[in-house]
KETI-368410 format. One record per atom (N, C-alpha, C): residue in three letters; x negated, y negated, z negated. Coordinates in steps of 0.2 Angstrom, whole numbers, plus 5000, padded with zeros to 4 digits. Layout:
KETI-368410
ALAXYZ...
This chain:
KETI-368410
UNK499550284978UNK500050264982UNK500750294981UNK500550354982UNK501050404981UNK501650404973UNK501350384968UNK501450384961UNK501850314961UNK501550254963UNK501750194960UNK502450194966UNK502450204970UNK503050234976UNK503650274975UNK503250314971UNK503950384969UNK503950374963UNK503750364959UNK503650404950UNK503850344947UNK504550324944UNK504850294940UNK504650284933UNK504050344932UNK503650314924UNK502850304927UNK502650284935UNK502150274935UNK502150184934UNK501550164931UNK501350114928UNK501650044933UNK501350044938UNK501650004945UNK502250024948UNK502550064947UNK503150094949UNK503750004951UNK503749984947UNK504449934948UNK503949874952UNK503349874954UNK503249824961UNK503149854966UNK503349924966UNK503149954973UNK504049984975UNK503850044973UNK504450104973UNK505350044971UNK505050024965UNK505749984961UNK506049924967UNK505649904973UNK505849864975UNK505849904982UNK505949964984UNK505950004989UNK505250024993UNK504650004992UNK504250034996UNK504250084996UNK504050135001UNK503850195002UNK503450235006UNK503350285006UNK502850315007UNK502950355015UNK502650335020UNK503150385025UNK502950465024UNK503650475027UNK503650555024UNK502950605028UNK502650585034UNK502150625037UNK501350625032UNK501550545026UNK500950565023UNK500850585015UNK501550615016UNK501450655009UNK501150725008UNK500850735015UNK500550795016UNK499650755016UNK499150775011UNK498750735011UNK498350745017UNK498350795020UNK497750815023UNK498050765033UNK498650765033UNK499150735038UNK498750665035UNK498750665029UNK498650565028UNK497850545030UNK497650585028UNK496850565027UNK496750565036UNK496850625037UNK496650645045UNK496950565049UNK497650545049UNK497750485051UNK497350425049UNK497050425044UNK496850355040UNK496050355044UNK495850405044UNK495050425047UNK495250415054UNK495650455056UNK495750425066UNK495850355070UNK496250335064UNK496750255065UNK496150195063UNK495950215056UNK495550165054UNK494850175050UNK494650245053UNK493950255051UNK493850275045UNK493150275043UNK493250295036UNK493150245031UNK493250255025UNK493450195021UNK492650125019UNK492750085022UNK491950055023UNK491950055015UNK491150025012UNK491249995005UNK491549935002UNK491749944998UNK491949874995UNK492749864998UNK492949925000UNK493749905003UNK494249965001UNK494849925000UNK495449984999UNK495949985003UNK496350025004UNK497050025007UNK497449965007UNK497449935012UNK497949865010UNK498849875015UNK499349865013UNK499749855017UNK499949775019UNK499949785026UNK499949725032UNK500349665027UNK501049675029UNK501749665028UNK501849695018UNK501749645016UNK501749665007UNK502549665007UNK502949675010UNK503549675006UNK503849765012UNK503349785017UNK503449845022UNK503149925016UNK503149935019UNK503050025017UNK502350045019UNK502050105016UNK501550155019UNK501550165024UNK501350175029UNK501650195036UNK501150165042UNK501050215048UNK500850195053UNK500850135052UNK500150075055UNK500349995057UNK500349945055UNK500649975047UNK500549915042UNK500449935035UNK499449985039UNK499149985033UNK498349965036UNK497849925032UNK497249925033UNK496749935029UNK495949925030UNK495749925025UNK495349845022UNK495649845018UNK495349765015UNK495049755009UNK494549695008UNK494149685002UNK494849674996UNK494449664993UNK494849634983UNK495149554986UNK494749524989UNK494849464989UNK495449454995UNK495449485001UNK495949475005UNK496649505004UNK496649574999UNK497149574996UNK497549554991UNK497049504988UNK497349424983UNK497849394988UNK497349384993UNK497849324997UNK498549365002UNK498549425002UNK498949465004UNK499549464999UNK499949444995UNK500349484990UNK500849424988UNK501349444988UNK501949414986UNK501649354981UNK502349284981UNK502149244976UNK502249274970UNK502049234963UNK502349274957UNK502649184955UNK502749124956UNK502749104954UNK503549104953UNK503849064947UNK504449054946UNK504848974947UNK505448974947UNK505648894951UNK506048884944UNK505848844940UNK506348804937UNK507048774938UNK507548794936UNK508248764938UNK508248714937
């Protein structure tokens, strides 16, 4: 989260960070992050990752959950392109 966010040579970098997501600054303290993630939303069921709500919003309280592979699919920006 933190890499593809902040770090310029991390491999995701330009679909997260490059397009301004960011990380709110209370959870770049991990132990601040975890502590919230485990309060807010429990602890991480199986078969699910961190998803953000709002795919074009930030890290941050509200608009993050934990979701399957598959509802993350349907979560995510188009990639299609429009012919002129």
């Amino acid at each position: 989260m933190l890499a593809r966010c902040e770090n310029p040579r991390a491999r995701s970098y330009e679909n997260y960070g490059g397009r301004g997501i960011k990380v709110c600054p209370e959870w770049h303290d991990v132990t601040a992050f975890i502590t919230w993630i485990e309060t807010n939303l429990g602890p991480r069921p199986d078969g699910m990752t961190l998803d953000r709500i709002d795919v074009n919003g930030n890290y941050e309280p509200g608009n993050v959950r934990w979701a399957t592979a598959i509802e993350q699919r349907r979560n995510r920006r188009s990639r299609q392109k429009i012919a002129a």
